[in-house]
C-alpha positions in Angstrom: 165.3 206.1 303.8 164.2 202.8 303.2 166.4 200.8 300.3 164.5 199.0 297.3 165.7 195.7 299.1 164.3 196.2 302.5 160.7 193.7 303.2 158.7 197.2 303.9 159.5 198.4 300.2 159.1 194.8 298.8 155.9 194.7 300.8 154.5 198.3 298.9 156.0 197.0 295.6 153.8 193.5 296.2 150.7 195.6 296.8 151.0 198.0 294.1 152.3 194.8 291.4 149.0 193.0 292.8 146.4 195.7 291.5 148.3 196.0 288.7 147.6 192.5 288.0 143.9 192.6 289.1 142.9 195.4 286.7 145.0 193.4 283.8 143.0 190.2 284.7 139.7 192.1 284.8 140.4 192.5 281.4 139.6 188.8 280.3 140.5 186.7 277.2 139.1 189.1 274.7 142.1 191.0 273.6 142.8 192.1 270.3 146.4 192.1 269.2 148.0 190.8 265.8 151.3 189.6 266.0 153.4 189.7 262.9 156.2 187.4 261.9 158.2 190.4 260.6 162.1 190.0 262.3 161.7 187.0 263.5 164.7 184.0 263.4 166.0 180.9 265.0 167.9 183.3 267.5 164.6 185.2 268.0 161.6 183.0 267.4 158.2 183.5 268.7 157.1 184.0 272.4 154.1 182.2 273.2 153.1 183.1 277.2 150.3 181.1 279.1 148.5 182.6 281.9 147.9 180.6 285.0 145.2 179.4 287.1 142.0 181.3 287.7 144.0 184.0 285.3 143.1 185.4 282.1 145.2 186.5 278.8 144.6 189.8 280.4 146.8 189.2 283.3 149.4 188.4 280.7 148.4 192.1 279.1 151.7 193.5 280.6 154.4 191.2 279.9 152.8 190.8 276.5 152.7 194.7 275.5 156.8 195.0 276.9 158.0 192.6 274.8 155.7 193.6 271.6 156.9 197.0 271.8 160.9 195.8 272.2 159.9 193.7 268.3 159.5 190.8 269.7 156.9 188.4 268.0 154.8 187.5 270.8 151.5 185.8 271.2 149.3 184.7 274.4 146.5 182.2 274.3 142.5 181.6 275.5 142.4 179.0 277.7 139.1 179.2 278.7 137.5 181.1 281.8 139.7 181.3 284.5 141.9 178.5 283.4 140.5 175.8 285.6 140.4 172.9 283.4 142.6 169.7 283.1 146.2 170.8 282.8 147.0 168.0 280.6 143.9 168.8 278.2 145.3 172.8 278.3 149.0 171.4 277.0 146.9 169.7 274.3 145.7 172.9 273.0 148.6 174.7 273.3 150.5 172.0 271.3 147.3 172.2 268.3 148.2 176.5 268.8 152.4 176.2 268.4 151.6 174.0 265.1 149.7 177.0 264.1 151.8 179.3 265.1 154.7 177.5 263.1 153.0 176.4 260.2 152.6 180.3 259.4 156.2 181.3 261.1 159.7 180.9 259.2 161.3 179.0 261.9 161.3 176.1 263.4 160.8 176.6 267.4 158.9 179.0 269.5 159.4 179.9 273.1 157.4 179.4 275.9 156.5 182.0 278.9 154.5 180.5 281.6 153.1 181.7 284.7 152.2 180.2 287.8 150.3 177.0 286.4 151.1 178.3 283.0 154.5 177.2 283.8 153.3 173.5 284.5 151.4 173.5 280.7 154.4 174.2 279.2 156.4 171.6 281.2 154.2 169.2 280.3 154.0 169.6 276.5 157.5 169.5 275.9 158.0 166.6 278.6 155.5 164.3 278.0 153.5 165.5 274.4 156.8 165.9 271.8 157.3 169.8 272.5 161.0 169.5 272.9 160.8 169.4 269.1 159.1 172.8 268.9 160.4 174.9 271.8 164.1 176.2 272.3 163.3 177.7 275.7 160.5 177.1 278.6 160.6 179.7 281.3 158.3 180.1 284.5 157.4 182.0 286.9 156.1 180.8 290.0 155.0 177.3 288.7 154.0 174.6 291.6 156.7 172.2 290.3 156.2 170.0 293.3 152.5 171.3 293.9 151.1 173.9 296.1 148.6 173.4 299.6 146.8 176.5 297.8 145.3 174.5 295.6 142.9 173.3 298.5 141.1 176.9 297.8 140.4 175.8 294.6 138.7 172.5 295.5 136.6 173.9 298.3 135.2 176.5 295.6 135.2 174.9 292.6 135.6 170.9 293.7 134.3 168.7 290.7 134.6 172.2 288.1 138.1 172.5 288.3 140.5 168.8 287.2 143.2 171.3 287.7 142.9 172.6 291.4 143.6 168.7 292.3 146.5 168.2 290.3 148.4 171.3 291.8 148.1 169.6 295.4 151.4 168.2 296.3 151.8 164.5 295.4 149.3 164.2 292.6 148.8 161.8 290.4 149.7 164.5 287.3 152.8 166.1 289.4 154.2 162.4 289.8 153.7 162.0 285.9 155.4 164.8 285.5 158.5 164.6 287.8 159.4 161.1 286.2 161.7 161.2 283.6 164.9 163.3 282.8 163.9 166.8 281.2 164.0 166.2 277.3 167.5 167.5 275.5 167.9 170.6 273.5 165.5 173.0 275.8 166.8 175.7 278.0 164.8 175.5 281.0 164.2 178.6 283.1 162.3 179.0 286.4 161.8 182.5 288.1 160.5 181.8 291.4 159.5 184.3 294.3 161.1 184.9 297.4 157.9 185.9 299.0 155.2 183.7 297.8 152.8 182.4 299.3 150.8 180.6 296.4 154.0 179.1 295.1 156.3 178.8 298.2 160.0 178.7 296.8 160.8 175.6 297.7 158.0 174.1 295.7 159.5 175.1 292.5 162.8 173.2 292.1 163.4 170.7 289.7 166.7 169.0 288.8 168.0 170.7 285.5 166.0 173.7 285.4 168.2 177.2 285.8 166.4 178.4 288.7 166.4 182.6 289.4 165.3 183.9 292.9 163.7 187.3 293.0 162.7 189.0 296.4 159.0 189.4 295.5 155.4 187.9 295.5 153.6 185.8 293.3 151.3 188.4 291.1 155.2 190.7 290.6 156.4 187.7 288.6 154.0 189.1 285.8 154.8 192.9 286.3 157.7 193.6 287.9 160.7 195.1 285.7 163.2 193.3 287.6 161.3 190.1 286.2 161.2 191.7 282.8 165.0 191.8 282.6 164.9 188.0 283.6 162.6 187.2 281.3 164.6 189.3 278.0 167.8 188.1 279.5 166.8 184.8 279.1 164.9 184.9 275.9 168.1 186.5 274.2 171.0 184.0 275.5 172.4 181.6 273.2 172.3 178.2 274.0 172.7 177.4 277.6 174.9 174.3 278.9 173.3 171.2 280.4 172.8 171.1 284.1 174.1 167.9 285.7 173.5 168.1 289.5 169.9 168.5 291.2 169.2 172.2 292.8 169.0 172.9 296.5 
């Protein structure tokens, strides 16, 4: 019998966690879902999750009905078709939606749940736009820290549409920006990277201070796996994590 850890079973768990995603993306940015600010606290503040490139609020649809159902306050975000446009101009508007969020919410910080170039949005507005100020915790999945060959795709399909498919190659001027500088104070930073991922190899996804959590799956799992889930929950119901003072492997 083959165990749950052996690469053939991760292999027909990938596959099956991939359609999964597909039919969630196919779904688009048109979802309906009100999100009320009834139980929330400091200790349990809003979720806001951000989808990734060429993704939709759709393939959030998963991870975003879980944690509604467990009473968490949760809210994902239109970013346009396909998320292809400037990453910094997408942390813009997701700083312009967290004041909106807040400005309605009792409580002072949200959290953030990105995926894949999601991740990289979120990074940025608490690094470099003031969002250390508004977000207790930042956790990815999958997210090109140090950039990602795949990108090249992007730019021989979309070239001059898509700002964003040349500032995930490796070395770009925006991953530069956003490697310099410590990570801001009073954050807990979270990265869940896959093992087997071939958009986001693993070692493109370390940063120094960020807890990083290796799971033995592909890129599309990160968003539907239940292994992930319990990550994710884990993380978004831990007090106060201590300051990491050495650099990752």
């Amino acid at each position: 019998m083959l165990g749950e850890h052996s690469p053939i079973s991760q292999d027909i768990a990938g596959g099956r966690h991939s359609l999964s995603y597909l039919r969630h993306l196919a779904r688009g940015n048109k979802i309906r879902r009100r999100a009320l600010f009834e139980g929330i606290s400091e200790e349990q503040p809003p979720v806001l999750l951000i989808h990734g490139f060429l993704g939709t609020r759709g393939s959030m649809f998963s991870l975003e009905h879980r944690l509604a159902s467990e009473g968490i306050c949760v809210f994902s975000f239109n970013l346009g078709t396909f998320n292809t446009r400037d990453i910094r101009r997408s942390a813009f508007l997701i700083h312009r939606k967290i004041e909106q969020i807040l400005a309605q919410a009792p409580v002072s910080r949200i959290d953030i749940v990105g995926h894949s170039m999601g991740g990289l949005i979120g990074l940025y507005y608490v690094k470099k736009l003031g969002g250390h100020e508004k977000v207790r915790k930042l956790i990815m999945m999958g997210s090109p820290l140090r950039g990602t060959w795949v990108a090249l795709a992007g730019i021989a399909t979309l070239g001059l549409w898509s700002a964003s498919s040349w500032q995930l190659l490796p070395g770009s001027d925006f991953l530069e920006e956003l490697q310099q500088g410590r990570l801001p104070p009073d954050v807990d930073y979270y990265h869940i990277a896959a093992v087997r991922d071939w958009v986001c190899p693993l070692e493109r996804t370390r940063m120094e201070g960020i807890r990083q959590i290796d799971v033995p799956l592909g890129h599309s799992s990160l968003v539907i796996s239940d292994k992930v889930y319990e990550h994710i929950v884990d993380a978004l119901r831990k007090g106060p994590e201590p300051e990491l003072l050495s650099a990752l492997p």
